[in-house]
DSSP file (Angstrom, degrees, kcal/mol; ACC not computed):
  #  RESIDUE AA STRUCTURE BP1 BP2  ACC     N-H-->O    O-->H-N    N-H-->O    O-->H-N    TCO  KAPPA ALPHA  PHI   PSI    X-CA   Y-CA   Z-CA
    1    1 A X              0   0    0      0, 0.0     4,-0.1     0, 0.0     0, 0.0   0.000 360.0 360.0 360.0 128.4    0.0    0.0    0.0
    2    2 A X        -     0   0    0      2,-0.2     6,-0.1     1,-0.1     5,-0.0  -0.048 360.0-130.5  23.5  93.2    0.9    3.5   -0.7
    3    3 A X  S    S+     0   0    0      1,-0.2     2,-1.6     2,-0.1    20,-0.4   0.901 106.7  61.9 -17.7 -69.2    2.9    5.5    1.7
    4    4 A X     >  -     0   0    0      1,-0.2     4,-0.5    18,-0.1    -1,-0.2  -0.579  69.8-173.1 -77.7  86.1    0.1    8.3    1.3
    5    5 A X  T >4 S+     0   0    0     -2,-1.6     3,-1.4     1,-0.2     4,-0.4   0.896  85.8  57.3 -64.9 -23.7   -3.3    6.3    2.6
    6    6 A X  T >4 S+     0   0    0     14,-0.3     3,-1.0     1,-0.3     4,-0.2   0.908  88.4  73.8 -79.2 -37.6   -5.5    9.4    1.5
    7    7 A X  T >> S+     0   0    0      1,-0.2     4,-2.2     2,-0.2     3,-1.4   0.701  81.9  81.7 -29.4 -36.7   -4.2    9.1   -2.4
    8    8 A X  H <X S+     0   0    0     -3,-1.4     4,-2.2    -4,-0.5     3,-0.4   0.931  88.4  40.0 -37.5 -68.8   -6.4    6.2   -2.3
    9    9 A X  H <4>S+     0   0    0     -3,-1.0     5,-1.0    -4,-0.4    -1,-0.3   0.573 114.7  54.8 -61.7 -13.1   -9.9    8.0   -2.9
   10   10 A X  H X45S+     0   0    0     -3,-1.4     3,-1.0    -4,-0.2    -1,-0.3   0.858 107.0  51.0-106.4 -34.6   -8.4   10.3   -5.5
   11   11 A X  H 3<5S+     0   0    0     -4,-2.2    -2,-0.2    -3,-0.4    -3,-0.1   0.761 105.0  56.2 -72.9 -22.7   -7.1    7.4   -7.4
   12   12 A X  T 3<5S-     0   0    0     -4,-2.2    -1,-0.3    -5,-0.2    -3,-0.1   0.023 137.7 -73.7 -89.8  13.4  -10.2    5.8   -7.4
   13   13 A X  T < 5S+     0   0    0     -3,-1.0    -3,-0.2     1,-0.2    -2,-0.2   0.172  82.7 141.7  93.6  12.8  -12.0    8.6   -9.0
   14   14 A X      < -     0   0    0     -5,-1.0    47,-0.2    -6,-0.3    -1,-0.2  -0.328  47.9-140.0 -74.8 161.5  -12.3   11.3   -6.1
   15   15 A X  S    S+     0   0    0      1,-0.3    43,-1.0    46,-0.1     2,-0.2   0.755  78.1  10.7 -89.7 -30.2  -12.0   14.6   -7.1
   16   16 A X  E     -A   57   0A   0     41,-0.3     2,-0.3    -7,-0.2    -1,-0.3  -0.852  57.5-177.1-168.6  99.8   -9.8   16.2   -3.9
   17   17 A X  E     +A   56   0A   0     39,-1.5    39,-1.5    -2,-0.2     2,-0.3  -0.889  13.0 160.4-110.0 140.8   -7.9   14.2   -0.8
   18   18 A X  E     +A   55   0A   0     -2,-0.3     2,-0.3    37,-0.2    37,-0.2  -0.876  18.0 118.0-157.7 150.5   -6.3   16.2    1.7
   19   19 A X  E     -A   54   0A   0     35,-0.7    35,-0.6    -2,-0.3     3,-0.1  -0.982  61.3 -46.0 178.4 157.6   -5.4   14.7    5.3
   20   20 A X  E     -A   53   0A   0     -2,-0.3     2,-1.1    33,-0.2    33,-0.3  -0.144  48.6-111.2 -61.4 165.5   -2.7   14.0    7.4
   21   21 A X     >  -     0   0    0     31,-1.1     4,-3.0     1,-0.2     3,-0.2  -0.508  29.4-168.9 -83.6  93.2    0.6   12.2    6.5
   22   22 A X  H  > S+     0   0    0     -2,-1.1     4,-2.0     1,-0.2     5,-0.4   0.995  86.6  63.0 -61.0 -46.5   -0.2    8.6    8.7
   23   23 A X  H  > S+     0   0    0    -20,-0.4     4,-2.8     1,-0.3    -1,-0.2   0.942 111.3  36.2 -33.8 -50.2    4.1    7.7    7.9
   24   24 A X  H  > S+     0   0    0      1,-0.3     4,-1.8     2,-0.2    -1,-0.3   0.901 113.3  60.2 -75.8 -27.5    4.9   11.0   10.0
   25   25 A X  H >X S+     0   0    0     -4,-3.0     4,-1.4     1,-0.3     3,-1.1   0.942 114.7  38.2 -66.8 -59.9    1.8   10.3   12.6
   26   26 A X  H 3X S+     0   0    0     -4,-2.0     4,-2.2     1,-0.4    -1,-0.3   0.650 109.0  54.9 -78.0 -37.4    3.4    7.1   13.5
   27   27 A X  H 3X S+     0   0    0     -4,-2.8     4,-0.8    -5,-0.4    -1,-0.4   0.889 111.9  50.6 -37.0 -59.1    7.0    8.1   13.4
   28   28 A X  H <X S+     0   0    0     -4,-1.8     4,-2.4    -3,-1.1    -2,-0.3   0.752 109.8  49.6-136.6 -63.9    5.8   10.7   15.9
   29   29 A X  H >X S+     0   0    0     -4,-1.4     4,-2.8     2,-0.3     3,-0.8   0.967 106.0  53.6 -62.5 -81.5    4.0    8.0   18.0
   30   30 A X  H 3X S+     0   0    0     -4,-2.2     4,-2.1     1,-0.3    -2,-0.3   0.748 110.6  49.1 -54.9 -49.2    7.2    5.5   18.1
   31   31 A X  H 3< S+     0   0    0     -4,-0.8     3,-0.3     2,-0.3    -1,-0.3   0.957 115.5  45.1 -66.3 -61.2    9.4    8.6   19.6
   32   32 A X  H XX S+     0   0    0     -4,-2.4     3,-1.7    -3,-0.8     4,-1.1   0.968 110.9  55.1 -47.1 -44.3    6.3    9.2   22.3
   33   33 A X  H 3X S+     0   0    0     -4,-2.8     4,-2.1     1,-0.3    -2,-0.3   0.972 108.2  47.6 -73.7 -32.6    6.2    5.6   22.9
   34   34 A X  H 3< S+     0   0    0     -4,-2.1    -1,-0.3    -3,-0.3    -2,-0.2   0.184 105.9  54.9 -81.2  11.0    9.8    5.6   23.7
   35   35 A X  H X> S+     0   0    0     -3,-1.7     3,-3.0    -4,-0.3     4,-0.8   0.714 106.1  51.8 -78.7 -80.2    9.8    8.5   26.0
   36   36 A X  H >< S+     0   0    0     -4,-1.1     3,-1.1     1,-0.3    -2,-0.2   0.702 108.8  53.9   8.6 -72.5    7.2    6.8   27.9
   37   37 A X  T 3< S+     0   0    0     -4,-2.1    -1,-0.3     1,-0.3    -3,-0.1   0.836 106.2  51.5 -33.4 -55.1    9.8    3.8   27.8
   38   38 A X  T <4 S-     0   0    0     -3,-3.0    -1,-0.3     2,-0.1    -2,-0.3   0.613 130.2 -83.6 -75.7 -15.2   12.8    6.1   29.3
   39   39 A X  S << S+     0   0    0     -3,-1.1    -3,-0.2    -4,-0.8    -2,-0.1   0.000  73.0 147.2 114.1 -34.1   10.7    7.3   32.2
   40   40 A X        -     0   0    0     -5,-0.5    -1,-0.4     2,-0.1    -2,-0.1  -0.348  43.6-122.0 -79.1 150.5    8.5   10.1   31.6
   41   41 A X        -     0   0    0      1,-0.1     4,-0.4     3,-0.0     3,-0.2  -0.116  12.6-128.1 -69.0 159.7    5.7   10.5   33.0
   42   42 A X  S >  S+     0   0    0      1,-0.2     3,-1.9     2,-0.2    -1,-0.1   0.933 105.8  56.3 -32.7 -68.0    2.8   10.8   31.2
   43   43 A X  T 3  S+     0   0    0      1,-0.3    -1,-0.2     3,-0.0    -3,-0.0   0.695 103.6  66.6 -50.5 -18.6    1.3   14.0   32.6
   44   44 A X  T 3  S+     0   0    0     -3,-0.2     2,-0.3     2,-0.1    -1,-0.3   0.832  83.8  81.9 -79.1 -40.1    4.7   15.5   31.5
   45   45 A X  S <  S-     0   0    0     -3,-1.9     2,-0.1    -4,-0.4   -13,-0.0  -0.549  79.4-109.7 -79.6 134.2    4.5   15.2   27.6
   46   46 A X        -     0   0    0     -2,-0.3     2,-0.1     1,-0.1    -1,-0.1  -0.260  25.3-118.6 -59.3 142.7    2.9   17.5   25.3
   47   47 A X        -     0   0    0     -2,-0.1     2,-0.4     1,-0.0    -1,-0.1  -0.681  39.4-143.9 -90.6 154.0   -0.2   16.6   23.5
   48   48 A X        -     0   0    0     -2,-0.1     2,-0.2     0, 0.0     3,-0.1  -0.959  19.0-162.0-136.7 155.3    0.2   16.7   19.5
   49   49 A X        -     0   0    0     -2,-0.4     2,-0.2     1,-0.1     0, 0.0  -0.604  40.4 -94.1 -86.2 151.7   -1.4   17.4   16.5
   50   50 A X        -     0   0    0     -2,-0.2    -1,-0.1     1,-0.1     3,-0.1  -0.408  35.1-174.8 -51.9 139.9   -0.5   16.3   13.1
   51   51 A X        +     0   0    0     -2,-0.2     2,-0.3   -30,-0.1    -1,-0.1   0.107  57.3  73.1-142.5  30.7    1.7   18.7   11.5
   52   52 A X        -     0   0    0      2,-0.0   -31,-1.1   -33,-0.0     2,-0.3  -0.961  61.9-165.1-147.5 155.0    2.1   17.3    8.1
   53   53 A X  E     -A   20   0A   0    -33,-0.3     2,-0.3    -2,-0.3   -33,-0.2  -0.719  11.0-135.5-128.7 160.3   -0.6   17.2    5.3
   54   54 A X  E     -A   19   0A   0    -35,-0.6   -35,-0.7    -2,-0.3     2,-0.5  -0.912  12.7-178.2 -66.2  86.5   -1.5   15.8    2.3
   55   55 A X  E     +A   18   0A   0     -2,-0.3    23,-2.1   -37,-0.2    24,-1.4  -0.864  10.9 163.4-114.9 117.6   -2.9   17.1   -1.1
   56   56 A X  E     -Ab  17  79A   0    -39,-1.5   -39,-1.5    -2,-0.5     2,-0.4  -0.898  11.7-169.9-123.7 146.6   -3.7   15.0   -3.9
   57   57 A X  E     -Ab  16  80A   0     22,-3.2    24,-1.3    -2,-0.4     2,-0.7  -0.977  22.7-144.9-127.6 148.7   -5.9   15.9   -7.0
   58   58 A X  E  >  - b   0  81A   0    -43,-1.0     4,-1.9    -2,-0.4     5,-0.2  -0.877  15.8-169.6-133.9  94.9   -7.5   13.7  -10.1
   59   59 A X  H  > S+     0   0    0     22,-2.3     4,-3.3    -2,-0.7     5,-0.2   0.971  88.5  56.0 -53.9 -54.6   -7.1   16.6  -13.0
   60   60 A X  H  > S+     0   0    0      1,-0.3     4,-1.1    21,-0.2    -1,-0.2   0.797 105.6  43.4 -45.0 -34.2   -9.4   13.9  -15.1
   61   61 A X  H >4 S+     0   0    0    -47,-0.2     3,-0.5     2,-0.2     4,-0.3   0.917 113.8  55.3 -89.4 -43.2  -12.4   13.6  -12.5
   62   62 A X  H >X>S+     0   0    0     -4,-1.9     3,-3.5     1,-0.2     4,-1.3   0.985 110.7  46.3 -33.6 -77.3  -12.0   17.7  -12.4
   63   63 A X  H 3<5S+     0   0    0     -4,-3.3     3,-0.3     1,-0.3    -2,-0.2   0.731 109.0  54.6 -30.6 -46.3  -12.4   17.5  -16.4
   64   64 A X  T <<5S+     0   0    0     -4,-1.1    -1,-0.3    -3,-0.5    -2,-0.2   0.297 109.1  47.1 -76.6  -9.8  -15.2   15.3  -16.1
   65   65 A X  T <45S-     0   0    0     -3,-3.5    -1,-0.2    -4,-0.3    -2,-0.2   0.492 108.9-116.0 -71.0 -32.9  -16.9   17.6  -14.0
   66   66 A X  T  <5 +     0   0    0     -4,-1.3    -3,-0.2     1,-0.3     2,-0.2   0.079  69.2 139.0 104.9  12.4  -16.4   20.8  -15.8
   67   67 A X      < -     0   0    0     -5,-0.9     2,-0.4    -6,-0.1    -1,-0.3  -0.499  47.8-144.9 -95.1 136.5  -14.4   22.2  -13.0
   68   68 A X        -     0   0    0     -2,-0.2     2,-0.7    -3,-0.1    -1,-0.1  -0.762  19.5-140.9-116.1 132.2  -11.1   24.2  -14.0
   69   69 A X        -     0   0    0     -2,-0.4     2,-0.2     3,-0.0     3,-0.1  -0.843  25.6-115.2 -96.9 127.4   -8.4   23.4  -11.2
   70   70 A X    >>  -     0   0    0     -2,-0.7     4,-1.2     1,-0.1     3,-0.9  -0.555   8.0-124.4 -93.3 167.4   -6.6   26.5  -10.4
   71   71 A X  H >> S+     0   0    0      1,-0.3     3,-4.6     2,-0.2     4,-1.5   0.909 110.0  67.3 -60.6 -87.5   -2.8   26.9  -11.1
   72   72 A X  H 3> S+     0   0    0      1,-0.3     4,-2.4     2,-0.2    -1,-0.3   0.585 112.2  28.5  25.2 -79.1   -2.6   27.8   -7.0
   73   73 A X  H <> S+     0   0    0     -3,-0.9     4,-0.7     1,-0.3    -1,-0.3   0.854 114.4  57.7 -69.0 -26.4   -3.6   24.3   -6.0
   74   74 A X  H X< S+     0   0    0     -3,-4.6     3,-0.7    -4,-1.2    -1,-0.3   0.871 108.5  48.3-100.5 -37.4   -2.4   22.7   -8.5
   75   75 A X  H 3< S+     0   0    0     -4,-1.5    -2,-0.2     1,-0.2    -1,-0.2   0.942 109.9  49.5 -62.4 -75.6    1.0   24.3   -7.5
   76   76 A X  H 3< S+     0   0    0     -4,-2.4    -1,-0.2     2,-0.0   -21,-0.2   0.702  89.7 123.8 -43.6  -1.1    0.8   23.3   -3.4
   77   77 A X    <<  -     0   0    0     -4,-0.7   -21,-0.2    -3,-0.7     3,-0.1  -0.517  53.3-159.9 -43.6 126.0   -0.2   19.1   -4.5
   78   78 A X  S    S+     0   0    0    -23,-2.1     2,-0.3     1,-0.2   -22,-0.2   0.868  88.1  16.5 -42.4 -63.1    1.9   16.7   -3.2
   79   79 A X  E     -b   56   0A   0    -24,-1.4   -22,-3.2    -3,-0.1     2,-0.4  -0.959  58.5-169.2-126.6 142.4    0.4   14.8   -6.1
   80   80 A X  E     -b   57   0A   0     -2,-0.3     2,-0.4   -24,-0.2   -22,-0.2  -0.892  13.4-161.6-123.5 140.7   -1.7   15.6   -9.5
   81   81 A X  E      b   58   0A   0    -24,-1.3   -22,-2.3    -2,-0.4   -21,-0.2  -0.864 360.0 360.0-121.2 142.1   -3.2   12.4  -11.1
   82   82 A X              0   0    0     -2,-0.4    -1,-0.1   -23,-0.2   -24,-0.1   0.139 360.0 360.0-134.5 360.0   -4.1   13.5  -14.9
């Protein structure tokens, strides 16, 4: 499977995925779980957010829609399916 789970739905004909990066979430998570491990305390650790994103777009399903994607988005994509 695809590094990028959200790519899924755009490959599959969706028009627009955008979502967190699940690689980094979980990287992120092994380094918490191994604080944990070392001795700190819970109550001690910072809560986190995701802080990487994902945007992928299906130019075709756009086309097929009548929908003009603008240069803008099309620029910030991680990935453009045409």
């Amino acid at each position: 499977m695809s590094k990028r789970r959200n790519r899924f739905y755009v490959t599959s004909g969706g028009l627009i995925s955008y979502g967190i990066d699940n690689i980094d979430l979980w990287q992120r998570a092994g380094a918490y779980v191994d604080r944990i491990l070392k001795g700190e305390k819970l109550a001690d650790l910072p809560v986190q957010a995701p802080n990487k994103y994902e945007l992928a777009i299906n130019l075709k399903t756009a086309k097929a829609l009548g929908l003009t994607v603008p240069q803008s988005l099309l620029a910030r994509a991680d990935e453009v399916i045409e």
